[in-house]
N, C-alpha and C positions, 0 to 999 in steps of 0.2 A: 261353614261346616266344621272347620277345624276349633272353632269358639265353643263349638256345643259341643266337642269330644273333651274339651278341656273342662267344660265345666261338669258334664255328667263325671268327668274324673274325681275332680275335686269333689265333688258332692256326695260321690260312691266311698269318697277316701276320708269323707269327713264322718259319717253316719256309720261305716262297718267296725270302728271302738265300740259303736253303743251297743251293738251285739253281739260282737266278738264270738266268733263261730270256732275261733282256735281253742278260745279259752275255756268253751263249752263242750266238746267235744266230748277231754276225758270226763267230766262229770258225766254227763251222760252215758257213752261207755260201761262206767261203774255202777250207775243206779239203773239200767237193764240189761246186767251182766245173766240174770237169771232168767229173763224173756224170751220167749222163742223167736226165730228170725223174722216170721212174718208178723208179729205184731210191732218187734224193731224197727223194721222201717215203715212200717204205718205212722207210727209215731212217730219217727224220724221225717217224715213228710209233713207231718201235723207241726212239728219244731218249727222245720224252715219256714212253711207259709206263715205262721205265725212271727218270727223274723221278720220277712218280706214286709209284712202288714207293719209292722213297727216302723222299720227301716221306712216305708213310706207314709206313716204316719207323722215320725218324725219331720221328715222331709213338709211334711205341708204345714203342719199347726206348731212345729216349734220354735217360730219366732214368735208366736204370740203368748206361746205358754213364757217364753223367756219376756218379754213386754210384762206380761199378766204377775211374773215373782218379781222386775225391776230389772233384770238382767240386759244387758246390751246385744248388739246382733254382731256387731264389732268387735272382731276378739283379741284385735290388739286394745282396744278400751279395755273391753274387760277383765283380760289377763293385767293389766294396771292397775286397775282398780282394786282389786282382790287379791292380789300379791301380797304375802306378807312383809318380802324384801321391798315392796315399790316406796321410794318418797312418798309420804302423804302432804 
């Protein structure tokens, strides 16, 4: 039990950059600063599931998208690999 709280961590902690809900926030904020409240959070609803689906999209097809561009699934490889600092 305590293997799958570790890894739903990790995997929750790896995938929430790619949507980055902080960093989206104020844009949003800004672009329906003139919207009336109830279509704000309609939309605002329509965001996150939208998110979700990503976040879980990711989660399943993107070792293959990263196979499919050449990319590794091993990110101590591939931070080497593609380092500008690394030895080649």
């Amino acid at each position: 039990m305590l293997e799958v709280a570790k890894s739903t961590l990790l995997i929750l902690s790896a995938l929430f950059p790619i949507v980055n809900p902080l960093g989206g926030s104020p844009v949003f904020l800004a672009l329906t600063r003139e919207y009336p409240r109830p279509a704000r959070r309609v939309l605002a609803y329509q965001v996150a599931l939208n998110s979700f689906i990503l976040l879980i999209a990711s989660f399943l097809i993107g070792t293959h998208i990263l196979h499919f561009f050449g990319g590794r699934t091993s990110l101590t490889t591939w931070g080497r690999t593609s380092s500008p600092f690394s030895p080649r």
